[in-house]
KOLGU-4560 file (N, C-alpha, C; in nm, 3 decimals, padded with zeros to 5 digits):
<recs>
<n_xx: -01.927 n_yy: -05.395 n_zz: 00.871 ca_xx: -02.006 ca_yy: -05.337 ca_zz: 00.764 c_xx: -01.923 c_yy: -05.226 c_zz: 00.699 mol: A seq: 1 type: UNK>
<n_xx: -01.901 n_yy: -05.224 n_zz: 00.574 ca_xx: -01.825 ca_yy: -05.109 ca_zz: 00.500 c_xx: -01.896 c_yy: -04.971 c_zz: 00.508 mol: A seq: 2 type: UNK>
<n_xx: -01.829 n_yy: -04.855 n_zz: 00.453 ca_xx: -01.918 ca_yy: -04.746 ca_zz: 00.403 c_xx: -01.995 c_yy: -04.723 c_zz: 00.349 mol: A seq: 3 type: UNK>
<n_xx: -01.987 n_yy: -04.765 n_zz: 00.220 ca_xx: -02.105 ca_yy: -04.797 ca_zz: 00.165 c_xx: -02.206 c_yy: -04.833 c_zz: 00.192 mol: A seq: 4 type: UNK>
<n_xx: -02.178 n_yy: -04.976 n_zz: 00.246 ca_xx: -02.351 ca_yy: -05.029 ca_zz: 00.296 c_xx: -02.393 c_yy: -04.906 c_zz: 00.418 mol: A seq: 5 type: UNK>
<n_xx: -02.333 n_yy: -04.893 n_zz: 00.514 ca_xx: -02.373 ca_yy: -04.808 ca_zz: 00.612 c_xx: -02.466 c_yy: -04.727 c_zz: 00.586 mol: A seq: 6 type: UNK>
<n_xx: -02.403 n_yy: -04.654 n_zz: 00.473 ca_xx: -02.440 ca_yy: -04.527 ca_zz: 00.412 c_xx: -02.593 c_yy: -04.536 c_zz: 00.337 mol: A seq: 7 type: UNK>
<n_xx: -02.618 n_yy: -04.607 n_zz: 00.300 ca_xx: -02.743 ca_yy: -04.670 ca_zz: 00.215 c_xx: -02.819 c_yy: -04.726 c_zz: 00.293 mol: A seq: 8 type: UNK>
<n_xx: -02.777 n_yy: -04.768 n_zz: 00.442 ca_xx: -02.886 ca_yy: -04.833 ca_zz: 00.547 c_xx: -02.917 c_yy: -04.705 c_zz: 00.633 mol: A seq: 9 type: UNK>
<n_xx: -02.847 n_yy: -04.633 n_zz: 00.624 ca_xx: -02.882 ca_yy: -04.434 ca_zz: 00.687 c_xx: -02.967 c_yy: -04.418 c_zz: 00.591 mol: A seq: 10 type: UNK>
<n_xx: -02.982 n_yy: -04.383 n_zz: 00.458 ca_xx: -03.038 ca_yy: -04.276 ca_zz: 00.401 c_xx: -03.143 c_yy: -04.373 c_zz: 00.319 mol: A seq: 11 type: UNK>
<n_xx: -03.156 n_yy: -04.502 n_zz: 00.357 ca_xx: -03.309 ca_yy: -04.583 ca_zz: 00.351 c_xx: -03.401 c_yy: -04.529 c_zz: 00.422 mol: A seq: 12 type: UNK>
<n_xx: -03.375 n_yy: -04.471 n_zz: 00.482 ca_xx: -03.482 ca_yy: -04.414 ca_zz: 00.651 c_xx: -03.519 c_yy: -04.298 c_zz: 00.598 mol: A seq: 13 type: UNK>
<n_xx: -03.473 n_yy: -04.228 n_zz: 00.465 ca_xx: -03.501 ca_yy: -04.137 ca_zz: 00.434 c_xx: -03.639 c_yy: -04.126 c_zz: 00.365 mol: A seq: 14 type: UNK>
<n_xx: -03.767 n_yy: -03.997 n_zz: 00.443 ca_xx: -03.895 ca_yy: -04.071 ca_zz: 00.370 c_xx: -03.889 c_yy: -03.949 c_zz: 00.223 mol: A seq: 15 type: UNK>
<n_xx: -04.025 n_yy: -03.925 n_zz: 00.166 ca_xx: -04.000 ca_yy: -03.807 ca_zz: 00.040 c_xx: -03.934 c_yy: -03.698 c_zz: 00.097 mol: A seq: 16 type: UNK>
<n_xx: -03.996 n_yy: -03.638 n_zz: 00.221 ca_xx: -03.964 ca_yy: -03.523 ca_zz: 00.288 c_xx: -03.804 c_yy: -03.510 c_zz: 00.267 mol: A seq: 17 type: UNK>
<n_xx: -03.744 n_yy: -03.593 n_zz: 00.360 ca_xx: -03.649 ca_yy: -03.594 ca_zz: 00.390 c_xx: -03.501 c_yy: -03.553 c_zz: 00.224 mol: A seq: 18 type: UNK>
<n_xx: -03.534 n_yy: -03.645 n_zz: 00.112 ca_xx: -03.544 ca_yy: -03.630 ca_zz: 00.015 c_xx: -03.519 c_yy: -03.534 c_zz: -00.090 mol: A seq: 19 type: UNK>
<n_xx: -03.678 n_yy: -03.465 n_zz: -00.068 ca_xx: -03.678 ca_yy: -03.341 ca_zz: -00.136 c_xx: -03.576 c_yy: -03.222 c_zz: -00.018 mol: A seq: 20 type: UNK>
<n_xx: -03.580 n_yy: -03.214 n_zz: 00.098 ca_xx: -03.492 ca_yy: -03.102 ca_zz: 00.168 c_xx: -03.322 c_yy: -03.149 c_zz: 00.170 mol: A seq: 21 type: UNK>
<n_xx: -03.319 n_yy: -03.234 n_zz: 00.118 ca_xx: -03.151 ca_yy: -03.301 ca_zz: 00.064 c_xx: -03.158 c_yy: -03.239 c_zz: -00.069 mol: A seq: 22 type: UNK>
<n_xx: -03.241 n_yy: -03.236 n_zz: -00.145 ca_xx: -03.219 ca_yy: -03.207 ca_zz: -00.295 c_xx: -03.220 c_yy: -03.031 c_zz: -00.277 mol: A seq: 23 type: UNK>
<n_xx: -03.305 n_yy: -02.955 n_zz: -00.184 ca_xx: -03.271 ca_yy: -02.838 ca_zz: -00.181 c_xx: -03.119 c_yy: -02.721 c_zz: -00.100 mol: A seq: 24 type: UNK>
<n_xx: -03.118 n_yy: -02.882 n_zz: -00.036 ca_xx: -02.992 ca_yy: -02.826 ca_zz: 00.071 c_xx: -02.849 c_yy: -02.867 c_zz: -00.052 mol: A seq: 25 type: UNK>
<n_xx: -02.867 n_yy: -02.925 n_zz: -00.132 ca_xx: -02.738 ca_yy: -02.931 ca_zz: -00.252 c_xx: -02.792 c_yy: -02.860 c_zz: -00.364 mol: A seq: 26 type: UNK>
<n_xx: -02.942 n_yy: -02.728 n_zz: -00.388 ca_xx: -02.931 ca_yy: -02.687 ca_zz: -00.437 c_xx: -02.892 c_yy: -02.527 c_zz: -00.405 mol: A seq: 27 type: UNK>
<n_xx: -02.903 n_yy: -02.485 n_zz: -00.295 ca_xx: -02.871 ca_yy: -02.386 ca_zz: -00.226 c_xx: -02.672 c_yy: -02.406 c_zz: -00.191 mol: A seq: 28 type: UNK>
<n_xx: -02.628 n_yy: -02.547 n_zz: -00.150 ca_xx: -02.506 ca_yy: -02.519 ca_zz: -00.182 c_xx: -02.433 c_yy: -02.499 c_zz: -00.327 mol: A seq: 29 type: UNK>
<n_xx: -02.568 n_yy: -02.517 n_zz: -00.463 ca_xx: -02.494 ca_yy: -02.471 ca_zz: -00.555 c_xx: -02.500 c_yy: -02.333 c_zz: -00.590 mol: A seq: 30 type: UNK>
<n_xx: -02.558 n_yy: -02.289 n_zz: -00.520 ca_xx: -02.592 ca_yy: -02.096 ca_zz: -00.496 c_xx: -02.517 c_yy: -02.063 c_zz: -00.459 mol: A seq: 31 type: UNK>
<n_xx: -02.452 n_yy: -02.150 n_zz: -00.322 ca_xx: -02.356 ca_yy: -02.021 ca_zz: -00.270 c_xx: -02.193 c_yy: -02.063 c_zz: -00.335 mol: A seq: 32 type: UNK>
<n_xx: -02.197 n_yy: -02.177 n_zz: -00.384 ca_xx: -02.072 ca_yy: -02.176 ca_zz: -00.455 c_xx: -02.037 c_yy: -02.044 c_zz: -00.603 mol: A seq: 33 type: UNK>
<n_xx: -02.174 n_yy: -02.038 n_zz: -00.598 ca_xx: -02.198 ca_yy: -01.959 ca_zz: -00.732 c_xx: -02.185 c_yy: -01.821 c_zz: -00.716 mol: A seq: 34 type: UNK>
<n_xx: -02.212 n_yy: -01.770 n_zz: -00.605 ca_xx: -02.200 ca_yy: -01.680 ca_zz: -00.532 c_xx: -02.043 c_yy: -01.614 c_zz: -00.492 mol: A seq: 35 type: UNK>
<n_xx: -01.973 n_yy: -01.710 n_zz: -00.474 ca_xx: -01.877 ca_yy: -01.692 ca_zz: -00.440 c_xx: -01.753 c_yy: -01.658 c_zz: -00.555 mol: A seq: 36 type: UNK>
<n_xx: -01.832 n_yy: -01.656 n_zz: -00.687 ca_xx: -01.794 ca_yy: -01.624 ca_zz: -00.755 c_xx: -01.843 c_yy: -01.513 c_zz: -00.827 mol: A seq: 37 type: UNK>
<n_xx: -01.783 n_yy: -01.357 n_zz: -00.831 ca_xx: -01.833 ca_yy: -01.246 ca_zz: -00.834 c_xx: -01.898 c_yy: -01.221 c_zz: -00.948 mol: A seq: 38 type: UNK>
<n_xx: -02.001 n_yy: -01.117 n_zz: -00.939 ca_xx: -02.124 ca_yy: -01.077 ca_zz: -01.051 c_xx: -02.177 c_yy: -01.194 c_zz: -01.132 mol: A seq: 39 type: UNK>
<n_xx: -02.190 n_yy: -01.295 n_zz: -01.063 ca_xx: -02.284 ca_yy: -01.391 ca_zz: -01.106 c_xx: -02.424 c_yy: -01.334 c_zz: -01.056 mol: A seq: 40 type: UNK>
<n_xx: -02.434 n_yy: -01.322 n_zz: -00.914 ca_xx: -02.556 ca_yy: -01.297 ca_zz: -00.822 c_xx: -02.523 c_yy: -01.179 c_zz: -00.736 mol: A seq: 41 type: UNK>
<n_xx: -02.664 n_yy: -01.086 n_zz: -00.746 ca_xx: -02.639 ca_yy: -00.993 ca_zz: -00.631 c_xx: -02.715 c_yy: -01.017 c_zz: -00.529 mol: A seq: 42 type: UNK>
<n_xx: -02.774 n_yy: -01.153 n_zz: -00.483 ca_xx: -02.843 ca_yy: -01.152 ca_zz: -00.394 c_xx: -02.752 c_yy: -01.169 c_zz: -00.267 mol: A seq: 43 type: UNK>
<n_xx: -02.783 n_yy: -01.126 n_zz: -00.142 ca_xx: -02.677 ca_yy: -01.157 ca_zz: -00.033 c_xx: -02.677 c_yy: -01.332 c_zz: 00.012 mol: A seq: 44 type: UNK>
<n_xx: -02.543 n_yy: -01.338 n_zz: 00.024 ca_xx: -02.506 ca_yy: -01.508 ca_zz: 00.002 c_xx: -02.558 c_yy: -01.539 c_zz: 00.174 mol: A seq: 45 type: UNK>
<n_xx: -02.599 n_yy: -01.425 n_zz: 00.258 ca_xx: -02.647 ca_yy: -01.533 ca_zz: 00.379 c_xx: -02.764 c_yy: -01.556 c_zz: 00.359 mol: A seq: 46 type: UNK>
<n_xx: -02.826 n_yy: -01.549 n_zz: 00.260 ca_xx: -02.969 ca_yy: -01.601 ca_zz: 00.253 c_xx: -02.985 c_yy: -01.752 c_zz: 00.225 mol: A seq: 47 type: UNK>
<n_xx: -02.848 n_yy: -01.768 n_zz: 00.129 ca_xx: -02.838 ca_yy: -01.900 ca_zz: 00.118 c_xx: -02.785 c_yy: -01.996 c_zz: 00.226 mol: A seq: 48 type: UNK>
<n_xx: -02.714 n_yy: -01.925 n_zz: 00.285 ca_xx: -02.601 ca_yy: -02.032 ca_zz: 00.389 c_xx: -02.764 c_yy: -02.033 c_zz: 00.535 mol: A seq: 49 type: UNK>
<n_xx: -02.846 n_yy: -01.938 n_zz: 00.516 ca_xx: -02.957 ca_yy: -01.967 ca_zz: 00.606 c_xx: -03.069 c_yy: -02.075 c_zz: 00.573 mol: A seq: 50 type: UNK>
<n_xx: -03.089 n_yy: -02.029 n_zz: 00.430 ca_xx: -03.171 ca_yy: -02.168 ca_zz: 00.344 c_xx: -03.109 c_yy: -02.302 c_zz: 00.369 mol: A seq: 51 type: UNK>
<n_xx: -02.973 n_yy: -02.309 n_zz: 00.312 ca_xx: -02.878 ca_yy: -02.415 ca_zz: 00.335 c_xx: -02.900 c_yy: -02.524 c_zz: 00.474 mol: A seq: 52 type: UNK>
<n_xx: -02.867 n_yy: -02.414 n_zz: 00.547 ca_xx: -02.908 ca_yy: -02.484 ca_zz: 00.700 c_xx: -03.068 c_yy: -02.532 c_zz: 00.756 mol: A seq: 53 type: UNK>
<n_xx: -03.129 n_yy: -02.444 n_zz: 00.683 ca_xx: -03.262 ca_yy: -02.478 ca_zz: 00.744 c_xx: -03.316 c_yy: -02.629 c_zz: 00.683 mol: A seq: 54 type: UNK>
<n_xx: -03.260 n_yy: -02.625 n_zz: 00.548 ca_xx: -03.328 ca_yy: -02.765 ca_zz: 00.490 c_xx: -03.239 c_yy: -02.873 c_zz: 00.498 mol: A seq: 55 type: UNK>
<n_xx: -03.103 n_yy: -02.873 n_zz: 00.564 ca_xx: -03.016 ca_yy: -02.968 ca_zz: 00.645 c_xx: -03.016 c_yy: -03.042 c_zz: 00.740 mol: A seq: 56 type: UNK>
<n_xx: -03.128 n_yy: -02.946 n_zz: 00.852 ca_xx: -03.191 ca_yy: -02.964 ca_zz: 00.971 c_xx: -03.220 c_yy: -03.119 c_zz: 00.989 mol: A seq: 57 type: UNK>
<n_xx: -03.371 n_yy: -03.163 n_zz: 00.920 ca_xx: -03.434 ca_yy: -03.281 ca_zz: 00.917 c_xx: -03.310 c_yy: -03.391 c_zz: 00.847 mol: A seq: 58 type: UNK>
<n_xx: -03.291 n_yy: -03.397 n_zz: 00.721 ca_xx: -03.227 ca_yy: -03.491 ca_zz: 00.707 c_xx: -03.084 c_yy: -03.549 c_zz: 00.775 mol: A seq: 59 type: UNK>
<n_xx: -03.057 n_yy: -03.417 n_zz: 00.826 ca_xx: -02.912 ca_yy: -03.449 ca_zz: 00.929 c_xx: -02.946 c_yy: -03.570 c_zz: 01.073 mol: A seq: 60 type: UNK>
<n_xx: -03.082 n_yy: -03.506 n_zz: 01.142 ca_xx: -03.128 ca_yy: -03.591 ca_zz: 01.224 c_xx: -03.167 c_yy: -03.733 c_zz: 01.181 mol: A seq: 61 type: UNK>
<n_xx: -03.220 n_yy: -03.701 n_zz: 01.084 ca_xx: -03.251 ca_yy: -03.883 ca_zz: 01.037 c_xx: -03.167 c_yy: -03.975 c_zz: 01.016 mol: A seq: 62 type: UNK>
<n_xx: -03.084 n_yy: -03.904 n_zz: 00.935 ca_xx: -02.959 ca_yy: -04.001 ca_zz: 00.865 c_xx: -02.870 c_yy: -04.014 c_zz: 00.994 mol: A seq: 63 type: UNK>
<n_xx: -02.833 n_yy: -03.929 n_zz: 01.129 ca_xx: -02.769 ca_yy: -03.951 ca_zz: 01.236 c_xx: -02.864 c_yy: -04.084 c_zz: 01.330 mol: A seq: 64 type: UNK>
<n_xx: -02.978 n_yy: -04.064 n_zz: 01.292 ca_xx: -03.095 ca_yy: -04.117 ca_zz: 01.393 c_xx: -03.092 c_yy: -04.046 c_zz: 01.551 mol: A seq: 65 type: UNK>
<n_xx: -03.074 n_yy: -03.893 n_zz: 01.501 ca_xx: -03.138 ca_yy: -03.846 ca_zz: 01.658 c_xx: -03.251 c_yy: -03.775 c_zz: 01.669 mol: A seq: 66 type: UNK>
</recs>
């Protein structure tokens, strides 16, 4: 089986949940990229790399299946 298919038979299993905390976990990594670039944001960037992780959580397990 190639990558591709693999990849698309993982993230079929994915239900809305799963989904929407993928769409926030690549929107929080566009925070802290943004971040990392000075006086864009003064918010402190571990808020994001904590957000980041928290909504990584679920879909990491699914798409691994553990």
């Amino acid at each position: 089986m190639g990558l591709l298919e693999d990849m698309t038979r993982r993230v079929r299993r994915f239900d809305i949940i799963d989904v929407k905390l993928a769409q926030m976990c690549a929107f929080f990594l566009a925070l802290v990229i943004a971040k990392l670039i000075p006086d864009i944001m003064d918010i402190s960037i571990w808020w994001f790399v904590v957000l980041l992780t928290v909504c990584a959580i679920k879909p990491f397990c699914v798409f691994w299946n553990l």
